[in-house]
C-alpha positions, -999 to 999 in steps of 0.1 A, spaced: -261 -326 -95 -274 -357 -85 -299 -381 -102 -329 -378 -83 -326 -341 -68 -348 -332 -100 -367 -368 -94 -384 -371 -61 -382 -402 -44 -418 -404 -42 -422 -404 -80 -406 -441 -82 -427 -452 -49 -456 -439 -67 -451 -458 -98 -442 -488 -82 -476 -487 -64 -498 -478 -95 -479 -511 -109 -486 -532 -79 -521 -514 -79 -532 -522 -117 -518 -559 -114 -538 -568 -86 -568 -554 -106 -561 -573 -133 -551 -605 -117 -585 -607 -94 -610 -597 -126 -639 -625 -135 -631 -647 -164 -645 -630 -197 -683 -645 -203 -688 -668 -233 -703 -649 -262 -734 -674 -275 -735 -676 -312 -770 -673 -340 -772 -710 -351 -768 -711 -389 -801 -718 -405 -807 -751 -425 -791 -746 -459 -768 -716 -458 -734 -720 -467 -708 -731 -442 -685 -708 -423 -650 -704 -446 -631 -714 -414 -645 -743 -412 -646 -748 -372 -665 -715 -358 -696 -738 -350 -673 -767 -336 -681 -770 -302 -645 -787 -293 -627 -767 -312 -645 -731 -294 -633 -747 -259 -601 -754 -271 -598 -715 -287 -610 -708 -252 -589 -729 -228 -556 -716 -250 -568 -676 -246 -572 -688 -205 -537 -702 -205 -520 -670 -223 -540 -646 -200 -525 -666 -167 -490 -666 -181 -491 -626 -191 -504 -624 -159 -478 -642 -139 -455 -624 -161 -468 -590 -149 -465 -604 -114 -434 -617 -116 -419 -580 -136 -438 -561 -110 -423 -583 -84 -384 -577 -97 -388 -539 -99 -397 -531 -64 -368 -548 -56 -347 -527 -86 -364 -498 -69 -353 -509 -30 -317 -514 -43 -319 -479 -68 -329 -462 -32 -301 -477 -9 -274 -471 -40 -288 -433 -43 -285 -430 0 -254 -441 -2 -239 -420 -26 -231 -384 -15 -244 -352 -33 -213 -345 -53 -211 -381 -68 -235 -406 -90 -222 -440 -98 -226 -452 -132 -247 -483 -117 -272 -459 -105 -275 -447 -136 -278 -479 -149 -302 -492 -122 -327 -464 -133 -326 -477 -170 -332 -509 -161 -360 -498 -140 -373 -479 -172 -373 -505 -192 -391 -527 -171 -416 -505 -160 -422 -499 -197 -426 -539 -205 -449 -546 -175 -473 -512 -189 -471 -529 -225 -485 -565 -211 -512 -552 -194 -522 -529 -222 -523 -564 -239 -559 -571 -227 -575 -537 -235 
């Protein structure tokens, strides 16, 4: 029995394009809005961190979160990127074989696509 006679070949497009799908929603969302903070009143006792109210040190917090969001996100992009193309070769490998045979590099191919898809889901749950 092969691989993928249980498997459609539509299942792996499909999950390739709900990949491609939720990155490009992700990628192309407005940056998060500033939440505004209640000014301490005169007298009360300062925050234990020390550097909520700092001005320099909020757009710093800030600029850091930007730059790990557009790295996960290139990262996403770039995963997303590599397994259509593990896909495309799993597809040509599984053509090429005939229905009495599977090659252990299909069956590789299709863990490695597994594992992947499994990463990029994880980094994009990151953000919720």
């Amino acid at each position: 029995m092969r691989l993928f006679d249980a498997i459609p070949r539509w299942a792996a497009v499909l999950l390739v394009s709900a990949s491609l799908h939720a990155v490009h929603a992700q990628v192309f969302q407005p940056p998060p809005t500033p939440q505004t903070r209640t000014p301490t009143p005169p007298g009360a006792a300062p925050n234990p961190a020390g550097n909520e109210d700092d001005p320099m040190a909020h757009r710093m917090s800030v600029q850091a979160a930007m730059k790990r969001n557009t790295l996960r996100q290139q990262q996403i992009v770039d995963d997303t990127t590599k397994l259509l193309q593990l896909a495309q070769q799993l597809k040509d490998e599984v053509d090429k074989s005939t229905k009495n045979t599977l090659s252990v590099s299909v069956i590789k191919k299709a863990d490695e696509i597994e594992k992947l898809a499994k990463s990029v889901k994880e980094k994009m749950r990151e953000e919720q």
